[in-house]
NUKE-408913 format. One line per field, with one value per residue (C-alpha): x, y, z; residue in three letters; residue number from 1. Coordinates in nm, 3 decimals. Each point is the difference from the previous one (the first is absolute). Layout:
BEGIN
X: (X | ...) .
Y: (Y | ...) .
Z: (Z | ...) .
type: (ALA | ...) .
seq: (NUM | ...) .
// end
This chain:
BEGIN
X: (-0.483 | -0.256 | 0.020 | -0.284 | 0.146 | 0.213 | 0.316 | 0.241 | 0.312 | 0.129 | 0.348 | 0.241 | 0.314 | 0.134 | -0.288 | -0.320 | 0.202 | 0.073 | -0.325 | -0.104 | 0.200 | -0.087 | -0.410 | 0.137 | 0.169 | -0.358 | -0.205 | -0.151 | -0.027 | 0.162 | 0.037 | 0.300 | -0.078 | 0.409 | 0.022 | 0.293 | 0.028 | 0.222 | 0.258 | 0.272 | -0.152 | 0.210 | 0.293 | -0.114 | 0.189 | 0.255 | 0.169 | -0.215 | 0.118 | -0.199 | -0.062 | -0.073 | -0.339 | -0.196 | 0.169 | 0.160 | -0.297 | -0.256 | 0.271 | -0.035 | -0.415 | 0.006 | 0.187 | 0.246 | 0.341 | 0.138 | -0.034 | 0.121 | 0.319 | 0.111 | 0.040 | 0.004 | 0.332 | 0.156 | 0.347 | -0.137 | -0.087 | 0.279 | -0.070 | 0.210 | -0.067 | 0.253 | 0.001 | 0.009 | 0.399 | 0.056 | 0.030 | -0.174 | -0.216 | -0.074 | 0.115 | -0.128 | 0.275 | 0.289 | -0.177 | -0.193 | -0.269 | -0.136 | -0.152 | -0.248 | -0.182 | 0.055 | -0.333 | 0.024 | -0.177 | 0.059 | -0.002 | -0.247 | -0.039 | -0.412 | -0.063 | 0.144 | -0.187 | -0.307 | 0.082 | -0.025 | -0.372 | -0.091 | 0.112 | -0.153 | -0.353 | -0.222 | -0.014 | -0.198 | -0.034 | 0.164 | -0.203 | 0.287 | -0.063 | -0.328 | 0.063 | -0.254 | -0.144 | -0.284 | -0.185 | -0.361 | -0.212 | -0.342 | -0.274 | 0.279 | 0.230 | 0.294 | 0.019 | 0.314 | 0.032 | 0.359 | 0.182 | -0.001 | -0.349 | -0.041 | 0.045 | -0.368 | -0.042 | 0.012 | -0.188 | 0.109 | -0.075 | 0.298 | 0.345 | 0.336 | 0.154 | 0.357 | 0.061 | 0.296 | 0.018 | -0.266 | -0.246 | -0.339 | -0.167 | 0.099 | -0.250 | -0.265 | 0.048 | 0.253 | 0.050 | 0.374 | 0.216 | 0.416 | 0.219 | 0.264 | 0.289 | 0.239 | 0.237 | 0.105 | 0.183 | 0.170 | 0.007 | 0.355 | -0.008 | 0.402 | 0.057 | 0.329 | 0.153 | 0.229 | 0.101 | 0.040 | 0.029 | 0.239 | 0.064 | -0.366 | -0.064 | 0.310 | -0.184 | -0.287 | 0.078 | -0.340 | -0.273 | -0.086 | 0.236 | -0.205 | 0.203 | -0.154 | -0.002 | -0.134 | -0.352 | 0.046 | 0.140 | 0.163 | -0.160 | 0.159 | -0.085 | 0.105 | -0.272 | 0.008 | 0.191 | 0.251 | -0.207 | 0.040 | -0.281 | 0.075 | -0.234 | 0.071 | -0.188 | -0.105 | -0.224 | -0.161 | -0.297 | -0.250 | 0.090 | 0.372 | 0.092 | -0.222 | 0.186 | 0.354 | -0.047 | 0.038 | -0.389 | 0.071 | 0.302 | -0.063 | -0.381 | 0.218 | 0.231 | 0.281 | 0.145 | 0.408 | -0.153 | -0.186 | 0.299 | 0.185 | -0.267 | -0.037 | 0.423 | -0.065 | -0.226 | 0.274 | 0.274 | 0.287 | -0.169 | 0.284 | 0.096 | -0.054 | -0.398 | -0.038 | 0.165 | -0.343 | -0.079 | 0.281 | -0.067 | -0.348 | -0.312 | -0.216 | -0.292 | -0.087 | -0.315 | -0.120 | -0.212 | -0.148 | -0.115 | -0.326 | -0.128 | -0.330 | 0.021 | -0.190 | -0.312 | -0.286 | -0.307 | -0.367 | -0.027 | -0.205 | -0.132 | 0.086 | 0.313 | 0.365 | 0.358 | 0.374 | 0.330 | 0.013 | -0.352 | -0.042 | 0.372 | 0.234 | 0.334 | 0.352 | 0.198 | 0.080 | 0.078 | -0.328 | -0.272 | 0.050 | -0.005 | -0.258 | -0.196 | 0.038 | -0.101 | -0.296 | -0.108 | 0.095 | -0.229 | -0.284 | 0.007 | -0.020 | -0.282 | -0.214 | 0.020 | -0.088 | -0.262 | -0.160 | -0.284 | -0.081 | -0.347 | 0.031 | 0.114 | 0.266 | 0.112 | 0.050 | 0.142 | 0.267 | 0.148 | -0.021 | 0.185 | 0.254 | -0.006 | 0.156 | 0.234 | 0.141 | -0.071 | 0.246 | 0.229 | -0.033 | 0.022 | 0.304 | 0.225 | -0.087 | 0.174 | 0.302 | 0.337 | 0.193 | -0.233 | 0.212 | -0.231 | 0.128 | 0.322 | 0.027 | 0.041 | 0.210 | 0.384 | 0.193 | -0.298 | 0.190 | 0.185 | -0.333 | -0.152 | 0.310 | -0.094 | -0.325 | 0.097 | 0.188 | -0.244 | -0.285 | 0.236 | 0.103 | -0.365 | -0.088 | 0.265 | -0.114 | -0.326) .
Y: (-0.119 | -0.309 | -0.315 | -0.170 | -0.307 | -0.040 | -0.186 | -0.160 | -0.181 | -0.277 | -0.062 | 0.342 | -0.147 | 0.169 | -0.117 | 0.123 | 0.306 | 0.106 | -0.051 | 0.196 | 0.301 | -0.037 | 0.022 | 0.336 | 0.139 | -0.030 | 0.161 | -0.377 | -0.050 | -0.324 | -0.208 | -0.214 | -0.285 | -0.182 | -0.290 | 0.096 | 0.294 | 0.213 | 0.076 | -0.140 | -0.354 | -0.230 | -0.026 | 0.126 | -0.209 | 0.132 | 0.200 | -0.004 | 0.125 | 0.253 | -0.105 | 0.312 | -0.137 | -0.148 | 0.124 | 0.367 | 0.044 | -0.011 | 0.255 | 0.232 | -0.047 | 0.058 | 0.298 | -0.146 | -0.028 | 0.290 | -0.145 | -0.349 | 0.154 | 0.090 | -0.358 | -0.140 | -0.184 | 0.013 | -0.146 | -0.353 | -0.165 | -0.193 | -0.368 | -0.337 | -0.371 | -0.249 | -0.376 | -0.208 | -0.037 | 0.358 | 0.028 | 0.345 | -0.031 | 0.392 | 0.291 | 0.349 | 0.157 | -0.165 | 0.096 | -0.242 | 0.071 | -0.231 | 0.240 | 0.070 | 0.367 | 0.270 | 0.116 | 0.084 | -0.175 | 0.163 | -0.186 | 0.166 | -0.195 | -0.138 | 0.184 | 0.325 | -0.008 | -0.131 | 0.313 | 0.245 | -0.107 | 0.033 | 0.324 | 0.109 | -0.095 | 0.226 | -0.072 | -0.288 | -0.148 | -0.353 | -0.117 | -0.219 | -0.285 | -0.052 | -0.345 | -0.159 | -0.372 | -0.023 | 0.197 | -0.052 | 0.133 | 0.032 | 0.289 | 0.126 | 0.095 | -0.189 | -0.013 | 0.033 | -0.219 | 0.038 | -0.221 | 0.218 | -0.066 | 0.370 | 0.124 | 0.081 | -0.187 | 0.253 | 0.020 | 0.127 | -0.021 | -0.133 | -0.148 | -0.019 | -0.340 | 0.091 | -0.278 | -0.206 | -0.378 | -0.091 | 0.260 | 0.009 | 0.172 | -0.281 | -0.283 | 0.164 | 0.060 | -0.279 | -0.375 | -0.017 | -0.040 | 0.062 | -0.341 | -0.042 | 0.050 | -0.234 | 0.261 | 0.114 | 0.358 | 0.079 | 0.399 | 0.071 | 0.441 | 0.064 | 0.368 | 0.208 | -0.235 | 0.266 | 0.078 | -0.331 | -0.197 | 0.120 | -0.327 | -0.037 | 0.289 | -0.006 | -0.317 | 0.221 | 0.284 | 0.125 | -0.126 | -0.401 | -0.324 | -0.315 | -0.352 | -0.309 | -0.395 | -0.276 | 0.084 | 0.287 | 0.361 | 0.302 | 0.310 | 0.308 | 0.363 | 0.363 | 0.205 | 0.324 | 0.134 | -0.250 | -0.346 | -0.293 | -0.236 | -0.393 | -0.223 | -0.384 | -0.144 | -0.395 | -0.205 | -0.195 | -0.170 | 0.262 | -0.180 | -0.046 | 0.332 | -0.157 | -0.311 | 0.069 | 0.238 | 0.369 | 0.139 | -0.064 | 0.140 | 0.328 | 0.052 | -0.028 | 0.270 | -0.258 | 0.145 | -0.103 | -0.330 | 0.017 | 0.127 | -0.327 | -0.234 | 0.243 | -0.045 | -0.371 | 0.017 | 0.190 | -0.185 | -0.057 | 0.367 | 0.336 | 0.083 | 0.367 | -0.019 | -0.287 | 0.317 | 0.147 | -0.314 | 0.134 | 0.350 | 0.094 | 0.018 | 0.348 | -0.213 | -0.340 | -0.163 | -0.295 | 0.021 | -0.294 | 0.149 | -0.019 | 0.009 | 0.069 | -0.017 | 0.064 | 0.164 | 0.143 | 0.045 | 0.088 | 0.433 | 0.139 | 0.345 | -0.005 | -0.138 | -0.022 | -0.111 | 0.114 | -0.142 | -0.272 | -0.019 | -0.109 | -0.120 | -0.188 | -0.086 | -0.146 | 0.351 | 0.070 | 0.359 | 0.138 | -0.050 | 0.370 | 0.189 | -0.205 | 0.058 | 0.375 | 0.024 | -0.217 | 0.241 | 0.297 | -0.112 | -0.127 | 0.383 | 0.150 | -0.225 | 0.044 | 0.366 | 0.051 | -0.231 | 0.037 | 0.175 | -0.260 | -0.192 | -0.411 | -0.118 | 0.253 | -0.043 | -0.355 | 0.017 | 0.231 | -0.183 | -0.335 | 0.147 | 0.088 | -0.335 | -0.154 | 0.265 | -0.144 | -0.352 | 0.042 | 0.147 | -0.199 | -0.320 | 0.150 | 0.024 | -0.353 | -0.151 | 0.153 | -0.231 | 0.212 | -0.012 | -0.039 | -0.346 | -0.148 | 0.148 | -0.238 | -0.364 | -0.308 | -0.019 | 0.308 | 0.236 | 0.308 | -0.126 | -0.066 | 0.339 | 0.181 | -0.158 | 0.051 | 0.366 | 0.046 | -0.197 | 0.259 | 0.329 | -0.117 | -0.031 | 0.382 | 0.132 | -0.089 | 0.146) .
Z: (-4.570 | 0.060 | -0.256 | -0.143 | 0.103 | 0.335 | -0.038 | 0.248 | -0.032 | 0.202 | 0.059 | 0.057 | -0.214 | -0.338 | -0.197 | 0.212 | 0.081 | -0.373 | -0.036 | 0.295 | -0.172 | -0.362 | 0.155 | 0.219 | -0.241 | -0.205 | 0.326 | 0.018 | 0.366 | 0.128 | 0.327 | 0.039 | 0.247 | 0.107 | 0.285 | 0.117 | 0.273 | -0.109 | -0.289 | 0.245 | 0.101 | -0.212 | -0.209 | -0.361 | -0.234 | -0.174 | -0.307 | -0.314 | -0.355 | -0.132 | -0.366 | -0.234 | -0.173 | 0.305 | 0.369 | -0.128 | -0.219 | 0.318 | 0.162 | -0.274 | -0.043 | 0.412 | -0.065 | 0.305 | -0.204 | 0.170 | 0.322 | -0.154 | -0.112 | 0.350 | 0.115 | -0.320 | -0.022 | -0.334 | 0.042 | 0.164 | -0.348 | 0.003 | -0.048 | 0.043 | -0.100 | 0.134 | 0.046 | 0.348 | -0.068 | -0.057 | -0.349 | -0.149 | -0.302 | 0.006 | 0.196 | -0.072 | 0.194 | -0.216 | -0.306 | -0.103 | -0.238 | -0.191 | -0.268 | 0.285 | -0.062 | 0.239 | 0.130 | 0.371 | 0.251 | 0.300 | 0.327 | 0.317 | 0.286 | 0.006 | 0.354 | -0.128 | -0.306 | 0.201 | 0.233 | -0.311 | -0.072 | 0.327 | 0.031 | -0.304 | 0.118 | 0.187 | 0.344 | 0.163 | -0.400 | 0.166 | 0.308 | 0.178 | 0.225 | -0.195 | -0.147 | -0.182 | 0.079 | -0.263 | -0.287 | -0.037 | -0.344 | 0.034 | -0.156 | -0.208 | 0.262 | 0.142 | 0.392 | 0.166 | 0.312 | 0.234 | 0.188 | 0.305 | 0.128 | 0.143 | -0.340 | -0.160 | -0.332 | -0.340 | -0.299 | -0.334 | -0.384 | -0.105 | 0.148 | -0.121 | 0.124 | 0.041 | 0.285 | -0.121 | -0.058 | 0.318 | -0.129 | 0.244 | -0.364 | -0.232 | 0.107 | -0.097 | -0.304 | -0.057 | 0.141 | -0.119 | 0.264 | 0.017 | -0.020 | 0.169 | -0.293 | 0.122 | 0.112 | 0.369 | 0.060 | 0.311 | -0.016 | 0.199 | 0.122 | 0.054 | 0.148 | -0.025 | -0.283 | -0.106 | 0.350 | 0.200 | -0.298 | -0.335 | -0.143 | -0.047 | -0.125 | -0.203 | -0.145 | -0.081 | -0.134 | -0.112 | -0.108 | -0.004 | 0.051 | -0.075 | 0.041 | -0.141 | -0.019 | 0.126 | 0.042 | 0.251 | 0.003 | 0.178 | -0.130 | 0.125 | -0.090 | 0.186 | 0.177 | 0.146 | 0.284 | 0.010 | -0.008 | -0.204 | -0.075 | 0.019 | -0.198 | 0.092 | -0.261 | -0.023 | -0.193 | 0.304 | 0.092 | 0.220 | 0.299 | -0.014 | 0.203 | 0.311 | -0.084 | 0.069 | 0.270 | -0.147 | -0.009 | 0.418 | -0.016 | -0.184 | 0.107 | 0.392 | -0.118 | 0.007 | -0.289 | 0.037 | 0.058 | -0.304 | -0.203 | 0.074 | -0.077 | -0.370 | -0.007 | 0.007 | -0.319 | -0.211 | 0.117 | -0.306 | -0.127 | -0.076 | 0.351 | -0.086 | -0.106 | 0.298 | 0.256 | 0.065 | 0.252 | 0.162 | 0.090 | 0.294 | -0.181 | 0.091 | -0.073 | -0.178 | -0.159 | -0.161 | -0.299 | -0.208 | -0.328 | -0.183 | -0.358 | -0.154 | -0.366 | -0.306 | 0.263 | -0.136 | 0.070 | -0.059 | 0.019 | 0.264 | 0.029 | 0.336 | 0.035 | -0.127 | 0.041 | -0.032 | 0.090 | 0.148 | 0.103 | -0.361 | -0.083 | 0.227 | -0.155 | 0.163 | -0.046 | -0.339 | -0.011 | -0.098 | 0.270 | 0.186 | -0.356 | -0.111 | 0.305 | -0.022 | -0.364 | 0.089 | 0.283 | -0.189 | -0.328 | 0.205 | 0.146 | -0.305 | -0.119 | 0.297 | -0.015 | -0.351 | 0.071 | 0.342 | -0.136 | -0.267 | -0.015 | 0.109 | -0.360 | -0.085 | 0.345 | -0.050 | -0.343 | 0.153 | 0.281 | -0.222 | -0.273 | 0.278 | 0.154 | -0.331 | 0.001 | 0.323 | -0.031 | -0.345 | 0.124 | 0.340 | -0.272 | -0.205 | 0.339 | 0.105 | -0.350 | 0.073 | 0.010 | 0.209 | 0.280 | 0.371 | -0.020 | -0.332 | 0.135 | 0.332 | -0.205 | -0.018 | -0.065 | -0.087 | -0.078 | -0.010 | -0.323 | -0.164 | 0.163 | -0.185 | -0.363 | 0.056 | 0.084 | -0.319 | -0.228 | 0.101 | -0.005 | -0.344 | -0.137 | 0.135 | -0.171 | -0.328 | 0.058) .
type: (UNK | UNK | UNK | UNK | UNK | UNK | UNK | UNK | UNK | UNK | UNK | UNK | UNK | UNK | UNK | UNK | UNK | UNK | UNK | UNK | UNK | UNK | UNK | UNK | UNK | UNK | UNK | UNK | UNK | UNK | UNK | UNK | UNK | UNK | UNK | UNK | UNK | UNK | UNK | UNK | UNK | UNK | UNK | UNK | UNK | UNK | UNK | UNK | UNK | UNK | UNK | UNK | UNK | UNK | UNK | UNK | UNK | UNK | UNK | UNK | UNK | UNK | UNK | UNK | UNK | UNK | UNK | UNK | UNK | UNK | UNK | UNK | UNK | UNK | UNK | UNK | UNK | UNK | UNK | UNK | UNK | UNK | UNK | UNK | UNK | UNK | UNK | UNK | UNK | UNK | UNK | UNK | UNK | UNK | UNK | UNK | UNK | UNK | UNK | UNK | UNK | UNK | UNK | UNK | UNK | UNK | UNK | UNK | UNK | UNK | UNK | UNK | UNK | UNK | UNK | UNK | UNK | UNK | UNK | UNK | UNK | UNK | UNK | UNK | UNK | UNK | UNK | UNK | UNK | UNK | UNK | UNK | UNK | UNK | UNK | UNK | UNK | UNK | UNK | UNK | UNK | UNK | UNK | UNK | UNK | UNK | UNK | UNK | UNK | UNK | UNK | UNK | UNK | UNK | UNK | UNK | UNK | UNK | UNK | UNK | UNK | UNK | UNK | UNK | UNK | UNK | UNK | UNK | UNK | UNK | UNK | UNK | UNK | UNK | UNK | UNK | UNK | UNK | UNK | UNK | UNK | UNK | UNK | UNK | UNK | UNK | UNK | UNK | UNK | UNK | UNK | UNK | UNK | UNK | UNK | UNK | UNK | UNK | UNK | UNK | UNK | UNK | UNK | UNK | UNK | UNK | UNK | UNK | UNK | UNK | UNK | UNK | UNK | UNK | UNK | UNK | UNK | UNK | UNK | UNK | UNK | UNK | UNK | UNK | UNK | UNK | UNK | UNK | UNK | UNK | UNK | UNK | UNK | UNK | UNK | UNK | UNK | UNK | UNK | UNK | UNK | UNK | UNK | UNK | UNK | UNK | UNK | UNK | UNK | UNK | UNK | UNK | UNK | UNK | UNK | UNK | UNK | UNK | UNK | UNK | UNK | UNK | UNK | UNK | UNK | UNK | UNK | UNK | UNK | UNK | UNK | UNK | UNK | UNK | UNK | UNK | UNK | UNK | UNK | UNK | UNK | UNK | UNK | UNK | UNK | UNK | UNK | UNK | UNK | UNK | UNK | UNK | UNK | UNK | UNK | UNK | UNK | UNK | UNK | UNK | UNK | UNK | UNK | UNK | UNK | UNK | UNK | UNK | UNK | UNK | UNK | UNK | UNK | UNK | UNK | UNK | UNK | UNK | UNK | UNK | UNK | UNK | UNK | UNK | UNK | UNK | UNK | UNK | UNK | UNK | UNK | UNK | UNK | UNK | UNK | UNK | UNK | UNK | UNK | UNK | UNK | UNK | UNK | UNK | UNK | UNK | UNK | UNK | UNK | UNK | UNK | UNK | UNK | UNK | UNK | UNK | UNK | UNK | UNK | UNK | UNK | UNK | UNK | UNK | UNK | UNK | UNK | UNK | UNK | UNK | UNK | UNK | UNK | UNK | UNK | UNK | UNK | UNK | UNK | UNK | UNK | UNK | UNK | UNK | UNK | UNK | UNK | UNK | UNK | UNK | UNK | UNK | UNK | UNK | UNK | UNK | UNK) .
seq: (1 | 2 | 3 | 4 | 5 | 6 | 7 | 8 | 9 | 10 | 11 | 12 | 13 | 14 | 15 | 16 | 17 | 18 | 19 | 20 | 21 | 22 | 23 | 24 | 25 | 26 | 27 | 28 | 29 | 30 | 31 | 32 | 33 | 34 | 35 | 36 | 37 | 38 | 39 | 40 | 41 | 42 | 43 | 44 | 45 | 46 | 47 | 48 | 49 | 50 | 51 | 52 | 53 | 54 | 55 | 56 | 57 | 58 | 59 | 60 | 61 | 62 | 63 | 64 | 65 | 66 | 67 | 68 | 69 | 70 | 71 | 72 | 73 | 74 | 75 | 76 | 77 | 78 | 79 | 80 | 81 | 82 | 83 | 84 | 85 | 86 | 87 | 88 | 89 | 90 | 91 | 92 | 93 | 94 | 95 | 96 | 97 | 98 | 99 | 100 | 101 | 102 | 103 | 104 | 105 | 106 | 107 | 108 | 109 | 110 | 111 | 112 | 113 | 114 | 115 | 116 | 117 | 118 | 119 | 120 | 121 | 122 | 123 | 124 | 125 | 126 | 127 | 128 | 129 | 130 | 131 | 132 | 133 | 134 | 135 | 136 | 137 | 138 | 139 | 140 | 141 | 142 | 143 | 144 | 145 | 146 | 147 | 148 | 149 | 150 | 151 | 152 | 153 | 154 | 155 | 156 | 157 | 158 | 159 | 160 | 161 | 162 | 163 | 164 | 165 | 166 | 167 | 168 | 169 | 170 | 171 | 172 | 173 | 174 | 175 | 176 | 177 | 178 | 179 | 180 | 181 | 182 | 183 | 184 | 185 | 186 | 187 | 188 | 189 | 190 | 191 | 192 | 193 | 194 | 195 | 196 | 197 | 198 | 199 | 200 | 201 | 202 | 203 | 204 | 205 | 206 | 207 | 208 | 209 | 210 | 211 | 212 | 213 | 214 | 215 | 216 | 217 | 218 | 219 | 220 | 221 | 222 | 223 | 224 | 225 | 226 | 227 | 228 | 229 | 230 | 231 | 232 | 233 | 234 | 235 | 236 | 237 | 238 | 239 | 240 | 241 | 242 | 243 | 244 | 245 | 246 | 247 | 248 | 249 | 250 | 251 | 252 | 253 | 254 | 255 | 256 | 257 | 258 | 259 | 260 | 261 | 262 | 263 | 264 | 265 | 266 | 267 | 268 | 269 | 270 | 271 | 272 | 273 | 274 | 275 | 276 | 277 | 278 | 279 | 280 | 281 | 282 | 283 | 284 | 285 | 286 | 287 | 288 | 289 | 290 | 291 | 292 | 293 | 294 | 295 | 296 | 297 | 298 | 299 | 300 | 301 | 302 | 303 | 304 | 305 | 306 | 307 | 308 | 309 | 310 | 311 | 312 | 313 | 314 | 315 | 316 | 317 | 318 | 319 | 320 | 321 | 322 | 323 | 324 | 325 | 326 | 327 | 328 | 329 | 330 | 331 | 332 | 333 | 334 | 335 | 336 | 337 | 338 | 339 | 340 | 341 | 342 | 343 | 344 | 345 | 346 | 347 | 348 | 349 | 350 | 351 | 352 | 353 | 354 | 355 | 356 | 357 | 358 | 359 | 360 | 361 | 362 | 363 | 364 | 365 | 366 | 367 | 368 | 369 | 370 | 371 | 372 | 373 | 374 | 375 | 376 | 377 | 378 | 379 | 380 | 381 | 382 | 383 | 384 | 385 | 386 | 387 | 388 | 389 | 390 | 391 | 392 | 393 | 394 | 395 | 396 | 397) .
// end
């Protein structure tokens, strides 16, 4: 089927690919343009939390939850909050409650849900290894240039920027740029936990472990296949991981190294949480986090953005659903309206571009954001109120 208007995404993550399938699904034909060579090129990131009105909802309008179900796992929503001394404010596998409602969110790891879109695309959809350096608009079409200079420049009606927080589509449409948020996460991959390691994973059951105080954090949460996810969470200046050493020591692969300069930071922290510096990391990176808040900008007909291209947030338990939802909706809007004259076309993906920017807005006010988490003195007390203050309110709604 040919399109009135020729659309491309850039950027092959969960948002450009749900929209890549909502468009297929819709005989909309659709070219995925991703930087990265292959599927395989770097870690993914790790387990997200399907939540039933934004992330399981895209699954069901994608018609993929089959496929979801058979790695979807529903037995790691466990969740624990603890303070640097041990002490447990809330432990899902003692019981604890908390009047909290019981809607699943089950946990997929990102790559295996990024692996179910892919496979439910038609074949050569995502162009890999075709990074983009710049987008050009001129005469009503948007020019596509690549980083890879042997790569022939492409021209399309309209493009989806679905590029994350350093988005090559943004500036043209945009001049906000992401801030550094004041936060620094060192992302910790530990293999065969349940294997080599029992106490650990004794420690973690299921689910997530966070331990707070003091203005930093250890964020731990169960992946597939036997891998546990470390977060080492501070709130640093931008430069401070170049300062004392570790961006050498972990960009070298230096990695026990690094785990005794991170054992240094938590030192007085519960011995158990602290015992993930003491195991051989599969892999290790540092990660200083950004924010772009409150974005909007002027609509063009030529032009859009989802995820992060448009919304860049510390982690706060939202961004992949979001994303999805974003992609998904921008799919549906762009195939009931591809054949639309100039102003309807407009009025369509603006009305959609609030829609995101809202709920983009809404997530960014949260309290229980992993960034208002990671604060001064014994933050996991004041996380737990905070916890029971807004569990409290819900229920008498």
């Amino acid at each position: 089927m040919s399109s009135p208007r020729s659309i491309a995404i850039v950027g092959g993550g969960l948002g450009g690919l749900a929209c890549a399938r909502i468009l297929q699904m819709r005989n909309i034909p659709v070219v995925v343009y991703e930087r990265e060579p292959s599927m395989s090129a770097r870690q993914q990131g790790g387990s997200l939390d399907m939540h039933p009105d934004t992330g399981f909802t895209v699954l069901e309008m994608a018609q993929l939850v089959d496929e979801f179900k058979k790695v979807a796992r529903y037995e790691d929503q466990g969740f624990k909050l603890a303070s640097i001394d041990g002490t447990i404010h809330f432990d899902s596998e003692a019981g604890d409650n908390w009047g909290q409602d019981d809607e699943d969110r089950p946990e997929v790891d990102r790559i295996q849900l990024r692996q179910i879109f892919l496979d439910s695309l038609r074949p050569n959809t995502v162009k890999w290894g075709q990074g983009v350096s710049k987008v050009v608009e001129n005469d009503n079409k948007v020019t596509v240039h690549f980083i890879d200079p042997a790569l022939e420049p492409a021209v399309h009606d309209f493009i989806v920027g679905a590029d994350g927080a350093w988005s090559r589509v943004r500036p043209v449409i945009s001049t906000a740029v992401p801030e550094f948020s004041g936060m620094i996460y060192i992302d910790i991959f530990i293999k065969d936990v349940q294997k080599k390691y029992p106490h650990l994973a004794n420690y973690l059951k299921s689910g997530m472990a966070l331990v707070l105080g003091d203005n930093k954090g250890l964020i731990s949460q169960r992946n597939a296949n036997d891998v546990v996810r470390v977060y080492a969470a501070f709130r640093k200046p931008a430069s401070w991981p170049e300062e004392v050493g570790l961006k050498t020591l972990v960009d070298a692969g230096r990695w026990d190294e690094a785990n005794q300069l991170l054992s240094k930071q938590y030192e007085g922290w519960n011995t158990v949480a602290t015992g993930y510096f003491q195991v051989p990391p599969f892999s290790m990176d540092v990660r200083p986090l950004y924010a772009l808040k409150h974005h909007s900008w002027e609509t063009n007909a030529h032009m859009t953005l989802v995820g992060d291209a448009h919304m860049v947030s510390p982690p706060n338990g939202v961004g992949a659903n979001n994303a999805m939802l974003d992609g998904a909706e921008l799919g549906v809007v762009i195939a009931e309206n591809v054949s639309a004259n100039e102003e309807d076309w407009l009025k369509a993906i603006k009305a959609q571009e609030n829609k995101i920017q809202q709920r983009a807005w809404a997530s960014q006010q949260e309290d229980l954001s992993f960034g208002a988490m990671i604060s001064e003195g014994d933050s996991a007390a004041r996380v737990a109120e905070t916890f029971k203050q807004v569990l409290a309110a819900a229920a008498q709604h």
